[in-house]
C-alpha positions in Angstrom: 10.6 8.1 -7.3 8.8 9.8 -10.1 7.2 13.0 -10.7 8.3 16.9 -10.2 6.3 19.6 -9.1 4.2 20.2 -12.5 3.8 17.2 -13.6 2.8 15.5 -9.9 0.2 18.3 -9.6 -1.3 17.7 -13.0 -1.4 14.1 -12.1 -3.4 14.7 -9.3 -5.6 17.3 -10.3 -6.6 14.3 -13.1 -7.2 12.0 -10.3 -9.3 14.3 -8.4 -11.6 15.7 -11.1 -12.0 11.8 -11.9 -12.8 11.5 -8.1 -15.1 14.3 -8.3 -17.1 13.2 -11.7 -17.9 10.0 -10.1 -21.0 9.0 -9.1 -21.2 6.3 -6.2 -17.6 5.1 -7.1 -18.2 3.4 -3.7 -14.3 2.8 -3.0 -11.2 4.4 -1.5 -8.9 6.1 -3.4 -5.4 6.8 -2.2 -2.5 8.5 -3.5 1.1 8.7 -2.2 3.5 10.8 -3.7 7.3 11.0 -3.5 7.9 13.6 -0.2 8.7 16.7 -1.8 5.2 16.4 -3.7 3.0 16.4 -0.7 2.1 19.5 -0.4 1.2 20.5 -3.9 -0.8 17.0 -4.1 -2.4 18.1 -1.0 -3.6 21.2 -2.7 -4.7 19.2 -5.7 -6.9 17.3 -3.8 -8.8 19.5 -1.8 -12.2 19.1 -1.7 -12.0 16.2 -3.3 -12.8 12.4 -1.7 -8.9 11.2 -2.6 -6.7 10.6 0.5 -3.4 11.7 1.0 -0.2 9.2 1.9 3.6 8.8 2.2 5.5 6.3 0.6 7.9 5.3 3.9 8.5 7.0 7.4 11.1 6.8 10.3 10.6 4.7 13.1 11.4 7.9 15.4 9.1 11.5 15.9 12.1 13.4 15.4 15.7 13.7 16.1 19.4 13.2 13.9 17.9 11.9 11.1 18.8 13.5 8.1 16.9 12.7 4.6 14.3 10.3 7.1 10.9 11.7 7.4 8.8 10.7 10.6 5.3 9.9 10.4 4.2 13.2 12.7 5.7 14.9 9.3 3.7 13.3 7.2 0.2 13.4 9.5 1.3 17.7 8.9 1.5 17.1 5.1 -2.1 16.1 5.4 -1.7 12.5 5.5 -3.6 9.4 6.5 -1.9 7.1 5.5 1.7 5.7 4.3 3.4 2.3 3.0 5.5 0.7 5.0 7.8 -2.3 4.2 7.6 -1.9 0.4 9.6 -4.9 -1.3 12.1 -2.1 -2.8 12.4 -0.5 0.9 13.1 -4.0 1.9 15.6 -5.1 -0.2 17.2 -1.1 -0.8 17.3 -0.5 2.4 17.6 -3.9 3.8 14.8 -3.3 6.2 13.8 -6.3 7.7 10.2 -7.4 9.7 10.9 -5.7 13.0 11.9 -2.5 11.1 8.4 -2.5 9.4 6.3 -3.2 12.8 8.2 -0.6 14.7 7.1 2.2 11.6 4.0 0.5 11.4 3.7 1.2 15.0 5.3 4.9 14.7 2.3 5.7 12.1 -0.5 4.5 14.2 1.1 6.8 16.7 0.6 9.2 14.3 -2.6 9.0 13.4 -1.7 7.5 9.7 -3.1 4.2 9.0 0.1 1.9 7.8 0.2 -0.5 4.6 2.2 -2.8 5.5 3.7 -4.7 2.4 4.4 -8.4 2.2 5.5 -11.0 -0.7 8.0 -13.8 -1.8 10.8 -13.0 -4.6 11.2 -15.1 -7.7 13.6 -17.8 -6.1 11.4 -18.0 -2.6 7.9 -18.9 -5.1 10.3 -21.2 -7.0 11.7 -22.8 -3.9 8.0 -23.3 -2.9 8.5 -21.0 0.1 6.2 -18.3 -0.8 3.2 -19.2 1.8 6.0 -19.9 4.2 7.9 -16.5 4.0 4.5 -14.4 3.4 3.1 -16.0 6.9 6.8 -14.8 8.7 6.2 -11.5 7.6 2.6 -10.6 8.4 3.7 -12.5 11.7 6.9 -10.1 12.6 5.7 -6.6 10.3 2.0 -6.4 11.9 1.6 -4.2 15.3 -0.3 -6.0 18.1 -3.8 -5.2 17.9 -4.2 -3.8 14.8 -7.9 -3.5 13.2 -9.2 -2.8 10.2 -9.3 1.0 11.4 -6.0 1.2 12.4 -4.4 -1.2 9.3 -3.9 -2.3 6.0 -1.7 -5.0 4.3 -0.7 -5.3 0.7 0.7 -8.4 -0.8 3.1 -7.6 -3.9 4.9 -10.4 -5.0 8.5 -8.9 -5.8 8.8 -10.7 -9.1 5.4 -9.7 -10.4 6.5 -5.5 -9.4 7.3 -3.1 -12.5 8.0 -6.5 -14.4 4.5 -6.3 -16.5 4.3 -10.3 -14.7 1.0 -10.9 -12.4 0.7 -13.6 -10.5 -2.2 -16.1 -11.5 -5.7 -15.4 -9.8 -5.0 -18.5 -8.4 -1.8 -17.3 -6.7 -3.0 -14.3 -5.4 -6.2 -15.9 -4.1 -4.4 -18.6 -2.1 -1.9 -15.6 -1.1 -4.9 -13.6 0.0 -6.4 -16.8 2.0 -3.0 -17.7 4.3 -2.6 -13.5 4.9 -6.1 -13.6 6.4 -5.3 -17.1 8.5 -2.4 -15.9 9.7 -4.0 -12.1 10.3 -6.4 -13.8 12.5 -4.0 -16.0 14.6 -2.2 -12.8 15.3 -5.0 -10.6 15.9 -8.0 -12.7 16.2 -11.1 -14.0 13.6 -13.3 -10.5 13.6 -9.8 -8.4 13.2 -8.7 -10.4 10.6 -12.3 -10.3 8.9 -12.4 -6.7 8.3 -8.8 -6.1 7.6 -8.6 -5.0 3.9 -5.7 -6.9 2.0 -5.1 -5.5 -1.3 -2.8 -7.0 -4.0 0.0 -5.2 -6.0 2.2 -6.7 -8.9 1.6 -4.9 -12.3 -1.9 -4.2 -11.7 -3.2 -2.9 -14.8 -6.5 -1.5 -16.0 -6.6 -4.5 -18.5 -6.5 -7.3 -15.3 -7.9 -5.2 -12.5 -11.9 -6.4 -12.6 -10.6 -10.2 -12.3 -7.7 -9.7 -9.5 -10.7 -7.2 -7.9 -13.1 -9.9 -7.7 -11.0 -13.0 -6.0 -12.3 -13.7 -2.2 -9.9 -12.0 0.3 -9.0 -9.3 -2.4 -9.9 -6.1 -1.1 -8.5 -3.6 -2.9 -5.0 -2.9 -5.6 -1.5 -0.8 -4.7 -1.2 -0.1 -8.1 2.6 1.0 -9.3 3.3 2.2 -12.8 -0.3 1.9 -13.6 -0.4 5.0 -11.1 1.3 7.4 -13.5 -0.9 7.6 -16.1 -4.6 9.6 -14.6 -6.9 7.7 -17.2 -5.2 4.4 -16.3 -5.2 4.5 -12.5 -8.9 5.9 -12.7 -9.9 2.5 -14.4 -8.5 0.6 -12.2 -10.2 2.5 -9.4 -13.5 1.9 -11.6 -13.0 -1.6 -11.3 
């Protein structure tokens, strides 16, 4: 929940002419702004190779639902993609595992690839629960045949989000590991393969290179990182 019109569109008008100065960058970059910013970002963008996303949608196409926005919405925004299941969705909004499958499964309906977000909290890592609770929630949160086309997961520690706190490389590899075992007991070996995992939790230009080059990672949701054009362009560098 940051940004207004002028400063969102500066932000991405950075990003893109970053995006456009590159030269075989040879990664995706995604954005997704607050709702109200989609459009302008959308403009920002054009003609640029940055993709568009939403930060949450409904589970339903339409209907009574005021303040909700459906994934259909979003797709007309100019969308590909959107987050679902966000740790701060999660525990704001006390959206539990089926909750996130059935907007996962709204947004492939869509057309928009979901990100669906997993992780422990502080007191689950300390009560050496983390593999445990991560494994329930890829388990309940993914749709049924899902491939690398149709998804992507994110694993963000809570306790490591906006708390400048990043989980060890060790941590995040053995995180990485158990998403892709359990990825491929739900959806099979090749699936789980080629399903890009990507790690979030204070990702900053300073620790990207190492957290980029751990088996299994396969890309960043950065956060506050985000804000700042020069910053999030490092990262995306990395």
């Amino acid at each position: 929940m940051n940004g207004l019109r002028e400063s969102g569109g500066a932000l991405a008008e950075a990003v893109a002419k970053c995006a456009r100065d590159a030269a075989n960058l040879g990664a995706d970059v995604l954005v997704c702004p607050p709702a109200q910013l989609l459009f302008p970002v959308a403009a920002a963008l054009r003609g640029s190779p940055v993709a568009l996303g939403g930060q949450d949608c409904h589970t339903e196409r339409t209907g009574a639902h005021t303040g909700d926005i459906s994934a259909e919405m979003l797709r007309d925004a100019g969308c590909s993609y959107v987050i679902v299941g966000h740790s701060e969705r999660r525990a704001d909004h006390d959206e539990g595992n089926e909750t996130v499958r059935v907007k996962a499964e709204a947004a492939q309906a869509a057309g928009l690839v979901p990100i669906v977000c997993v992780g422990e909290t502080a007191d689950q890592r300390a009560a050496d629960q983390a593999l445990a609770v991560i494994a329930g929630q890829v388990e309940a949160s993914v749709p049924a045949g899902a491939t690398a086309a149709t998804l992507v997961i994110a694993y963000e520690p809570v306790w490591a989000i906006g708390t400048g706190q990043t989980a060890t490389p060790e941590d995040v590899a053995a995180a990485h590991a158990h998403i892709r075992q359990v990825l491929g007991r739900r959806l099979g070996r090749a699936a789980a393969e080629s399903i890009r995992i990507l790690y979030g939790g204070s990702v900053k230009p300073g620790n990207a290179a190492e957290l980029l080059a751990l088996a299994d990672v396969d890309g960043a949701l950065v956060g506050g990182a985000s804000l700042k054009a020069d910053d999030f362009w490092a990262i995306a560098a990395s």
